[in-house]
N, C-alpha and C positions, 0 to 999 in steps of 0.2 A: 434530455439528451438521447433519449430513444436505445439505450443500451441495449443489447440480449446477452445474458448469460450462454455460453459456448458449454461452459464445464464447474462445477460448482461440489469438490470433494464433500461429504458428510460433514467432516470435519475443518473444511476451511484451508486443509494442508495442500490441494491443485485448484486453480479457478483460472477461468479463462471467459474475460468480456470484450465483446465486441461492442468498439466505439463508431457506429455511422459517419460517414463525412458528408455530412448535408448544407442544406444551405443557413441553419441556426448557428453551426459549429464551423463554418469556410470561414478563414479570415482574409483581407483583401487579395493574396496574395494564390488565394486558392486552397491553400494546403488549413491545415485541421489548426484550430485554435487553443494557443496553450492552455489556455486557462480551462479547458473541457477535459485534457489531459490532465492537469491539475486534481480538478474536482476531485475525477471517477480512481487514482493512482492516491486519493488520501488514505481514505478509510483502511483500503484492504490487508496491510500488515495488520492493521490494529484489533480489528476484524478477526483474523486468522487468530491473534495472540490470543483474544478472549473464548473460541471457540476453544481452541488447544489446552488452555492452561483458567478454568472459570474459575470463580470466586475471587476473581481481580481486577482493580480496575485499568484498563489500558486506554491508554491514547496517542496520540501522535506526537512525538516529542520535534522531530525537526524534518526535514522531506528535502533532497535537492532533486531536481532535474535537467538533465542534459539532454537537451534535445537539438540531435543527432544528424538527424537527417529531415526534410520537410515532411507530412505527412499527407500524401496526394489523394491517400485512397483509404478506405476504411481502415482503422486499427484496431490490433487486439492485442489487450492487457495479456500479460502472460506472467503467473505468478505459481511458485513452488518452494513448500516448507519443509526442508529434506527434514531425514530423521537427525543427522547432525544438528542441527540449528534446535531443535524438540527436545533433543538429550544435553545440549548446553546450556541453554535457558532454563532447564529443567532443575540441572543442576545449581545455577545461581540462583534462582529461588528458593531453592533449599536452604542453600547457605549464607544467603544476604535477605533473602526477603523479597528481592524485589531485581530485577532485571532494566537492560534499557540494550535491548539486542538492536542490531541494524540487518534492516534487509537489502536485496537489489530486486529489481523484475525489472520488465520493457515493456514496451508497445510496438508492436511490429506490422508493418503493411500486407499487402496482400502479396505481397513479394518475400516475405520472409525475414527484413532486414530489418533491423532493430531503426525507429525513429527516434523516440528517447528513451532514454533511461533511466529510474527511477533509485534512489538509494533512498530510505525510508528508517528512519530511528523511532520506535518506539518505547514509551513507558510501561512497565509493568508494574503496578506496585500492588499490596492488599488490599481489600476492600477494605472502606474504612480511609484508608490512607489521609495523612493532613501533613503536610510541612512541617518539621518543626521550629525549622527559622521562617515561616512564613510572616509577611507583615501585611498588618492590617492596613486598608484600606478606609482612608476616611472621608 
């Protein structure tokens, strides 16, 4: 996808990619193709939750995107884990164990304007973690 990292906090709590709009990623219509927007908009909540908060395992519990506007021109992910969101989560691990916080962030063009939008639900649970109603698979 030819990404470059813009901004990449220590911590995973600011990060900022830019998505190229080339001719791998042009869908017929010109504009940038969902599915690259897809990709590169999974990981980075999940991302962010493991740097913030280790010894957990995190993953991507569900993802919607609204895409917005077409995407003409390069985009850039734009993601931020206020301290709000660090001291709430924080808290239900405490006290549950285990979290399933939801994020937002965007992709924006070179113009400023958000194309889509990303709302991102993550899993937190302990390492370790297993279902207990989980069913087996045969």
């Amino acid at each position: 996808m030819s990404v470059r990292v813009l901004e990449l906090a220590d911590d995973w709590r600011r990060v900022r990619i830019l998505l190229p709009l080339n001719a791998f990623n042009r869908n017929p219509g010109g504009g940038m193709f969902g599915g690259a927007i897809a990709a590169l908009a999974d990981p980075i909540a999940a991302l962010a939750c493991n740097r913030v908060f280790p010894g957990h395992q995190v993953w991507t519990r569900a993802m919607h995107i609204d895409f917005r506007h077409e995407g003409r021109t390069d985009l850039e992910l734009r993601f931020v884990f206020t301290d709000a969101q660090v001291e709430a989560i924080g808290a239900e691990l405490a006290a549950r164990g285990r979290a399933t916080p939801t994020f937002e962030y965007g992709f924006h063009d070179q113009h400023g304007r958000c194309c889509a939008h990303v709302v991102n639900t993550v899993a937190i649970r302990p390492a370790g973690y297993r279902p207990r109603h989980r069913k087996e698979q045969r």
